[in-house]
Each structure stands twice: as structure tokens, then as C-alpha cells.
N, C-alpha and C positions, 0 to 999 in steps of 0.2 A: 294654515297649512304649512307643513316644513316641506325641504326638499327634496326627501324622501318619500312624500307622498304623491308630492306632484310626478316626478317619475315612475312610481308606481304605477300612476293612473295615464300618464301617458306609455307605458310600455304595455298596459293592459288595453288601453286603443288599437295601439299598431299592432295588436295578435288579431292572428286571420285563421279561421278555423273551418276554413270552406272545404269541399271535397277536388284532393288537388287531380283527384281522375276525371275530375269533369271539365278543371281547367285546363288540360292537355288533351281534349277529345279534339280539337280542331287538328292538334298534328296526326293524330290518326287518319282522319277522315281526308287530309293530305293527301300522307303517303297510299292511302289508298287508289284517289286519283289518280298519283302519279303512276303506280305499278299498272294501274289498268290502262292508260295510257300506253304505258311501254308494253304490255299485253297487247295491245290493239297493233301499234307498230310492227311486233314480232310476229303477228299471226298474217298481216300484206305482204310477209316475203315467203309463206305456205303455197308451196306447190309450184314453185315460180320455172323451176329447169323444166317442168311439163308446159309451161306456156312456148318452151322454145324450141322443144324438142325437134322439128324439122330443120330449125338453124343447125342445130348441134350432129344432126345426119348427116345435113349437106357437110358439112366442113368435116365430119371426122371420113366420108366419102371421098374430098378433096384432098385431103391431107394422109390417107392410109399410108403412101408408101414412106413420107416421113417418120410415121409413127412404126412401123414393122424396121426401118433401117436400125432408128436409134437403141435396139434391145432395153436393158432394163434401166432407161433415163437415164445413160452413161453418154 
């Protein structure tokens, strides 16, 4: 064998001719995680000033005449 063949045959080893959309499905299957994740986080702050709604009467009750002094946040 010369060595030119051995290279040959070793350059025809190291070719990989796998499908490389199967080898990146794990970072799909990821970012999917993730986003449904942060779906999940962003859908627990749904509806949240209704949970307090009686707070936010008392206090804007409380506080009217401040708020009728200060006209347009000046």
C-alpha cells in the first residue's frame, strides 16, 4: 500500500453520512421544553390585578384626593 491509499481509506472512514436532522432533533425537543416552560410561567401572572382587585379600591378610595390634586401626573 502507498500513501496515498492509506489516506484514502482513512479519509473514507472518517465520512459520516448520517441524517444530520436527526442528529439536532434533541435541540429541538429542547427549545421546546423550554418555551413551554416559559408558557407555563407567563400564563401564573393571568388574571392576577383580579385577584386584588378589593386591595386596589380600598387604596385608590384612600388615596382619591391625592390623585384628583395632582392633575395630569405633573
Amino acid at each position: 500500500m502507498t500513501l496515498a491509499t492509506i489516506i484514502a481509506f482513512a479519509a473514507e472512514e472518517s465520512e459520516h453520512h448520517g441524517n444530520v436532522a436527526l442528529e439536532t432533533v434533541g435541540y429541538g425537543i429542547i427549545a421546546v421544553v423550554v418555551f413551554a416552560a416559559l408558557a407555563l410561567v407567563t400564563l401564573s401572572y393571568r388574571n392576577v390585578a383580579n385577584r386584588h382587585a378589593r386591595k386596589a379600591e380600598a387604596y385608590a378610595r384612600a388615596h382619591a384626593d391625592d390623585l384628583q390634586r395632582s392633575g395630569h401626573g405633573h
